[in-house]
C-alpha positions as CSV (number, residue, x, y, z in Angstrom):
1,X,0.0,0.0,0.0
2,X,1.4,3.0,-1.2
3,X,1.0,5.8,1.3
4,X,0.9,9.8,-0.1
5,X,1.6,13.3,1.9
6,X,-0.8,14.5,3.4
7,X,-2.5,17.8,0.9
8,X,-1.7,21.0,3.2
9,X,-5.0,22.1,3.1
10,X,-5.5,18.7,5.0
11,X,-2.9,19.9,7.5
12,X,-4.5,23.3,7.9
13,X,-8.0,22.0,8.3
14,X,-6.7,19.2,11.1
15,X,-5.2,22.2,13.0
16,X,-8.4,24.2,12.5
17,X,-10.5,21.4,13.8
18,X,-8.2,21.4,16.9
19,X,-9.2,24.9,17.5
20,X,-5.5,26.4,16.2
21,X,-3.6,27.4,13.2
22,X,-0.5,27.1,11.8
23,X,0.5,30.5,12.5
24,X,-0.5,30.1,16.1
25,X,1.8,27.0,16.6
26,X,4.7,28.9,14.9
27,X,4.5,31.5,17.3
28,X,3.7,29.3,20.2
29,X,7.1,27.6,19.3
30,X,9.1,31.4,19.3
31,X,9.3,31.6,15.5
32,X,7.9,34.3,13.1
33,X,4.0,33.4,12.4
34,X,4.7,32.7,8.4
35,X,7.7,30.2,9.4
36,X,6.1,26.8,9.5
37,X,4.3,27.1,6.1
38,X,8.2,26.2,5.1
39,X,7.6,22.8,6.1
40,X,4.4,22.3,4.3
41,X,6.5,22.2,0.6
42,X,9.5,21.5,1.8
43,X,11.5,19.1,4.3
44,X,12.0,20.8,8.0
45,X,12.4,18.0,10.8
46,X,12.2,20.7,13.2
47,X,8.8,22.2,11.7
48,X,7.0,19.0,11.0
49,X,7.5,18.0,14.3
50,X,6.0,20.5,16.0
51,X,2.9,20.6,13.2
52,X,2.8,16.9,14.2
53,X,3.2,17.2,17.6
54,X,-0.2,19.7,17.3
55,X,-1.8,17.4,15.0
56,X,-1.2,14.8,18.1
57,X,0.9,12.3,15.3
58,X,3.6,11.8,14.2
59,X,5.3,13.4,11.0
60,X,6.3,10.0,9.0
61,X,2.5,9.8,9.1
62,X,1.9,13.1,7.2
63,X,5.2,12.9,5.2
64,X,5.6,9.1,4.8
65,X,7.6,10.5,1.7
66,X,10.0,12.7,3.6
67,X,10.7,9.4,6.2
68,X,10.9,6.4,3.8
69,X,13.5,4.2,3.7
């Protein structure tokens, strides 16, 4: 079964329906409110894991691309 990256509107709307945004978790984590949209189109270990982390998953599960083997 192949598994695809998660669409970042998907990752927008899961933080929405836990009743935050992405530029709210940026700035929660100290960083500049447009930072972790970075990690949305790009790989950013540090980034995904705090999206993740707010998503309450992990990030090989919305970038299984980013962490296969």
């Amino acid at each position: 079964m192949v598994k695809i990256d998660w669409h970042p509107a998907d990752i927008i709307a899961g933080l929405k329906k836990r009743g935050t945004t992405l530029s709210a978790v940026s700035r929660e984590a100290g960083l500049a409110a447009s930072t972790l949209s970075n990690a949305l189109h790009r790989s950013w270990p540090k980034g995904e894991r705090l999206i993740a982390t707010a998503l309450d998953c992990e990030p090989y599960e919305i970038w299984p691309s980013r962490y296969s083997k």
